[in-house]
C-alpha positions in Angstrom: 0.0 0.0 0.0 1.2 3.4 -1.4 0.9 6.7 0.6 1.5 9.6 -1.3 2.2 13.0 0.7 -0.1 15.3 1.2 0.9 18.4 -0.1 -0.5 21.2 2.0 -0.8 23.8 -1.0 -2.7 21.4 -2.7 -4.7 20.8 0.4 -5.1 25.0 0.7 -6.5 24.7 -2.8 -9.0 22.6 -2.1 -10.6 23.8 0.7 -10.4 27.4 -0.6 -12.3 26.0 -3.6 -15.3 24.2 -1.7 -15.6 27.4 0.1 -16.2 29.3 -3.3 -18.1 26.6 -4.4 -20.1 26.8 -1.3 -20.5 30.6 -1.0 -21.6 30.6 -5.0 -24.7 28.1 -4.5 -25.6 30.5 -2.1 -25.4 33.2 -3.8 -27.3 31.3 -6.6 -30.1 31.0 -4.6 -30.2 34.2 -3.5 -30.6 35.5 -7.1 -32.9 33.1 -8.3 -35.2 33.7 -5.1 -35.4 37.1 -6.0 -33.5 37.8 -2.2 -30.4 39.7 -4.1 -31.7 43.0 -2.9 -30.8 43.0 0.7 -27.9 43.7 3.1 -27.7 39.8 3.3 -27.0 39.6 -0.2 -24.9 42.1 -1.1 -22.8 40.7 2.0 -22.7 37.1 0.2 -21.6 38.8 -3.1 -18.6 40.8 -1.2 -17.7 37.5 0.3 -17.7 35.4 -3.0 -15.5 37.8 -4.5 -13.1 37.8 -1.6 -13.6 33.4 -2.1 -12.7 34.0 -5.8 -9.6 35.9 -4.9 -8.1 33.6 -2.5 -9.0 30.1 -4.6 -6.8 32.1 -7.2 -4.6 32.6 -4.5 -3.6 29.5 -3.6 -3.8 27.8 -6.8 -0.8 30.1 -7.8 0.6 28.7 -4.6 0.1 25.2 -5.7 1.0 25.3 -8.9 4.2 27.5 -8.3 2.9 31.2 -9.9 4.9 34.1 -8.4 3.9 37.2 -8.2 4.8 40.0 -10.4 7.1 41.8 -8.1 7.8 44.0 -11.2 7.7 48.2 -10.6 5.1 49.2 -12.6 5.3 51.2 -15.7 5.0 54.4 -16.0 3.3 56.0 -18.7 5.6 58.2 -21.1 3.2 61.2 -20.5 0.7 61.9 -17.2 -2.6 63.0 -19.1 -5.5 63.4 -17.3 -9.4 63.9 -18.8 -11.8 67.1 -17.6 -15.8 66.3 -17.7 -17.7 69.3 -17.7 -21.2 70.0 -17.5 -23.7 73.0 -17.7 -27.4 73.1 -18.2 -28.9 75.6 -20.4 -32.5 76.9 -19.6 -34.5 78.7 -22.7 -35.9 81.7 -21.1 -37.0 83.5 -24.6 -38.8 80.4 -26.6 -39.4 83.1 -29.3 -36.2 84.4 -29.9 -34.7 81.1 -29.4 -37.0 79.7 -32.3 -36.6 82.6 -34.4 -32.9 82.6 -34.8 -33.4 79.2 -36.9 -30.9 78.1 -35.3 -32.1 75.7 -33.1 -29.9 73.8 -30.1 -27.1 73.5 -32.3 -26.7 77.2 -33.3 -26.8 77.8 -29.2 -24.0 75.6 -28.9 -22.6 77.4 -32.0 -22.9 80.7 -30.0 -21.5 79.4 -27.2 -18.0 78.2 -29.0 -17.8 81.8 -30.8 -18.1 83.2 -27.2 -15.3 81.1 -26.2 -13.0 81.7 -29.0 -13.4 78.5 -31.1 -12.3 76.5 -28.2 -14.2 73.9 -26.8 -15.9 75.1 -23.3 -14.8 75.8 -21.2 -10.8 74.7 -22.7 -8.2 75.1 -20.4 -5.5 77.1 -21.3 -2.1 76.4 -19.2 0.9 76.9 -20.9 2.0 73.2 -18.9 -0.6 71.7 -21.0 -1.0 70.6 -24.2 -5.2 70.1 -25.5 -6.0 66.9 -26.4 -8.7 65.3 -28.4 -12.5 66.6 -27.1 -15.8 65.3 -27.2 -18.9 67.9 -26.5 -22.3 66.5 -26.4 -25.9 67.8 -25.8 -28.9 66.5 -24.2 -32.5 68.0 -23.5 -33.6 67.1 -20.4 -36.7 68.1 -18.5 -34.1 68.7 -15.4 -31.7 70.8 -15.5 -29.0 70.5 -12.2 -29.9 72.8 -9.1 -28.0 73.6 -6.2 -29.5 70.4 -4.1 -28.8 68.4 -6.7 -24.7 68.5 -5.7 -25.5 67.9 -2.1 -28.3 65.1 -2.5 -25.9 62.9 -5.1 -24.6 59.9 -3.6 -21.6 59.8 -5.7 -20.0 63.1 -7.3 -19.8 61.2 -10.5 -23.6 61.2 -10.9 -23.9 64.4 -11.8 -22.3 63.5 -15.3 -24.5 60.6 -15.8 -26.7 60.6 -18.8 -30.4 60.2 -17.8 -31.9 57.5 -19.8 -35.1 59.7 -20.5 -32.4 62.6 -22.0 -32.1 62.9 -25.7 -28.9 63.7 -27.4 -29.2 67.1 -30.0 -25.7 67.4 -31.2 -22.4 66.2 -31.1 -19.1 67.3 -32.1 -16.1 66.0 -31.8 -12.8 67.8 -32.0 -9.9 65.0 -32.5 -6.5 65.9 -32.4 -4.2 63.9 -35.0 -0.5 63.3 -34.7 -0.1 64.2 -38.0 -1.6 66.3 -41.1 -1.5 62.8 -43.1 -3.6 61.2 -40.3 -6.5 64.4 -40.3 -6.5 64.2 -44.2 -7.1 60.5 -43.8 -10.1 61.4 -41.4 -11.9 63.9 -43.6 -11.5 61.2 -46.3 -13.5 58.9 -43.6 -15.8 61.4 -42.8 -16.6 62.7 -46.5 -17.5 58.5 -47.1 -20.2 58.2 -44.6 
């Protein structure tokens, strides 16, 4: 009669795994009871994920996987991306509609006010303006002053609203070349 050894990262392993596999049939049934919406739940969920990671863990200890000790990389350049947003209210509906203009004439307006730059563009000689993206959606409710303390994350605030529409778009790419814009307009004239 052979014994083998036990090995104890093997051992590790194993028991990690029934413990995700036990924490995922109950998470399982928590879902398809229709009881994923309580603190309970959301509990179970942090705890399967914490399961996952240490299965993962000691399977790279069983099986020999070092870490990546590694520094990490740095980029080449720190670059860094500004969201913005204003809501516009029409207080003259007549003279709004009588320009001709409509919401992309406002917008229009609003880039002449700023000197052809995209609003509001920041302009620090330690910077260099990337690629922008500007787009416009009517909404029935514009931000207000409660609105930045009542927001449970900042972030929110930026959210599209699934009942907003989008009126206009543009798009200001920069190219690393004038071969590379040429090659755009070509794209663009296509469509």
């Amino acid at each position: 009669m052979s014994s083998n050894p036990v090995n104890p990262a093997r051992t590790t392993a194993v028991e990690a795994g029934e413990e995700l596999l036990a924490l995922l049939r109950r998470h399982i049934d928590q879902v398809a009871g229709g009881n994923d919406d309580d603190e309970i739940a959301e509990e179970t969920d942090r705890a399967l994920w914490e399961a996952v990671a240490a299965y993962g863990d000691a399977l790279d200890n069983l099986y020999g996987v070092e870490e990546d000790d590694a520094e990490p990389v740095e980029p080449d350049e720190l670059s860094f991306t500004v969201r913005t947003r204003y809501d516009y209210t029409v207080i003259d509906e007549k003279a709004f509609l009588s320009a001709g203009k409509g919401i992309g004439g406002a917008i229009e307006s609003l880039f002449q006010r700023a000197g052809g730059r995209a609003i509001p563009a920041l302009e620090v000689p330690s910077l260099e303006t990337g690629s922008g993206l500007v787009t416009v959606h009517v909404n029935g409710e514009p931000l207000t002053a409660n609105d930045f303390a009542d927001a449970e994350e900042p972030t929110d605030l930026l959210l599209v609203d699934p009942e907003e529409s989008l009126q206009y778009v543009l798009d200001e790419p920069v190219y690393g070349s004038r071969a590379e814009a040429e090659a755009a307009a070509r794209r663009d004239a296509e469509r």
